[in-house]
C-alpha positions in Angstrom: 5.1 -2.8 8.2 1.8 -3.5 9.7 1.0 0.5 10.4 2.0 0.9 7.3 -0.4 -1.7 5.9 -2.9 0.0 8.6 -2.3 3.4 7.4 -3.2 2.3 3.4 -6.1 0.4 4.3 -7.5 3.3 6.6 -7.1 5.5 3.1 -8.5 2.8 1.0 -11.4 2.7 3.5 -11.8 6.1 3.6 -11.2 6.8 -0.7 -14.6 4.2 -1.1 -16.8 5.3 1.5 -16.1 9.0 -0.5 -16.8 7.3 -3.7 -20.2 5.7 -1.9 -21.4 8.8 -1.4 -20.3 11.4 -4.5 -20.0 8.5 -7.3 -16.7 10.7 -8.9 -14.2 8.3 -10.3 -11.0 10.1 -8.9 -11.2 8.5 -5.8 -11.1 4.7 -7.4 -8.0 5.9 -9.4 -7.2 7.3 -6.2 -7.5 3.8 -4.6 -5.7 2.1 -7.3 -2.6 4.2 -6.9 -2.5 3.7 -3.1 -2.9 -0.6 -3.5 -0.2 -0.1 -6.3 2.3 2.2 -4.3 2.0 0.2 -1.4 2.5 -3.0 -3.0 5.9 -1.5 -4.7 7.0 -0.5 -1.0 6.3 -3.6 0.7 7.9 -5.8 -2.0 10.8 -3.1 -1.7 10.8 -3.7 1.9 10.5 -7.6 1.3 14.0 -7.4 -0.9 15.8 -5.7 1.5 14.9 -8.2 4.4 16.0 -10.6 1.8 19.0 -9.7 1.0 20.3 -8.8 4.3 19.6 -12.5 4.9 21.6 -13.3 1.8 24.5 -10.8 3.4 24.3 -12.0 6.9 25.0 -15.3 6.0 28.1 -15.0 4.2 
């Protein structure tokens, strides 16, 4: 989880500090796919711990 979270902020970091410097609105689209996609896996992620809870309890 957390290199994961390391791993999208490192390419978040990265996207803006290219759109600093060449001003081409890719890289925010760019951006908002990666906060997006990494959102839907950590919430995926967050289910699944939930749910084995669920299933280790009964």
């Amino acid at each position: 989880m957390r290199l994961l979270l390391f791993l999208a902020l490192a390419v978040i970091a990265g996207a803006g500090v290219a759109y600093l410097f060449k001003r081409d609105p890719r890289y925010l689209r760019f951006i908002g796919r990666v906060v997006k996609y990494t959102i839907l896996l950590l919430l995926g992620v967050l289910v699944f711990y939930a749910f084995e809870r669920l299933v280790a309890v009964v």
